[in-house]
N, C-alpha and C positions, 0 to 999 in steps of 0.2 A: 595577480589573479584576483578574482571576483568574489569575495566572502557571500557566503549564499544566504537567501533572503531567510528571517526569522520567522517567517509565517510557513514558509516549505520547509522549514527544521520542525517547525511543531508539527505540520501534521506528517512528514514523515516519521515522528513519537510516537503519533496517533496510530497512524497505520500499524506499526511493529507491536504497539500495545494491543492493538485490534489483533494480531496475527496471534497472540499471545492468548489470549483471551477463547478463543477460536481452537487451537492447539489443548488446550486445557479443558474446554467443554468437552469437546471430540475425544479425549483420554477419560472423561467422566463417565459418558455413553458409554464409552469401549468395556469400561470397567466394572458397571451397573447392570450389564444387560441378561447376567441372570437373579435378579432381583423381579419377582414375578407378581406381587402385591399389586393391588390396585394404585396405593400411594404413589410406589415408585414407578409406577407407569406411565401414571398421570403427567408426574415429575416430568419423567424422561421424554416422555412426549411436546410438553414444554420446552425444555430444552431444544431439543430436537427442531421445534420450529425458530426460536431464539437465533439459535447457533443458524439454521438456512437462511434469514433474515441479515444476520451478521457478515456471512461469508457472501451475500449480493452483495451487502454496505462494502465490501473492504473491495471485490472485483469494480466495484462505482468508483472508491477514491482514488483504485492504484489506476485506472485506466484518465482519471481525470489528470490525476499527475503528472501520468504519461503523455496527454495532451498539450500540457502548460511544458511540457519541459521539448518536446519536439519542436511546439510555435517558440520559445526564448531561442532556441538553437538556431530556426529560420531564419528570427528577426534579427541574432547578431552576425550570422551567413553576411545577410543582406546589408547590416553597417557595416561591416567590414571588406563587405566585397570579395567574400572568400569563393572564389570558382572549385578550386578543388580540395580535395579532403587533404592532403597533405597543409594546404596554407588554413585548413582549420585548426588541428591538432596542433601545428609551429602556432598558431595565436592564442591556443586553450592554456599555453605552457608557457607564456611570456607572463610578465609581473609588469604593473603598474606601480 
């Protein structure tokens, strides 16, 4: 089996860090939102665009990922000449 590539390990990091990140603003909002100050408004309204910004970035990465790992899948379909899904899975599970 095919040790997977170092560069799709980090940004899968990335992503989970981003999700993390995202998860944690979103419980700060939740938490803040009877704080009625101008400061804290100002804040949270920051945030608030921050965190929208972030949550397009991670729907951008997870959907590029999802691209890069459909075409790997196609292109090894296609070196290996797998017609049906059964001789995919028996090849996904053999060792090299």
């Amino acid at each position: 089996m095919e040790t997977p590539d170092p560069s799709s390990m980090t940004q899968q990091r990335l992503i989970g860090d981003l999700r993390l990140v995202i998860e944690n603003a979103e419980e700060l909002l939740k938490n803040t939102d009877h704080y009625t100050g101008l400061v804290y408004q100002s804040a949270r309204a920051k945030l608030a665009m921050a965190l929208n910004a972030a949550n397009e970035e991670l729907v951008r990465f997870e959907e590029e990922q999802l691209s890069k790992m459909i075409e790997a899948t196609r292109e090894a379909n296609e070196l290996h000449h797998d017609r049906t899904g059964e001789e995919r899975i028996l090849r996904a599970f053999q060792y090299h």
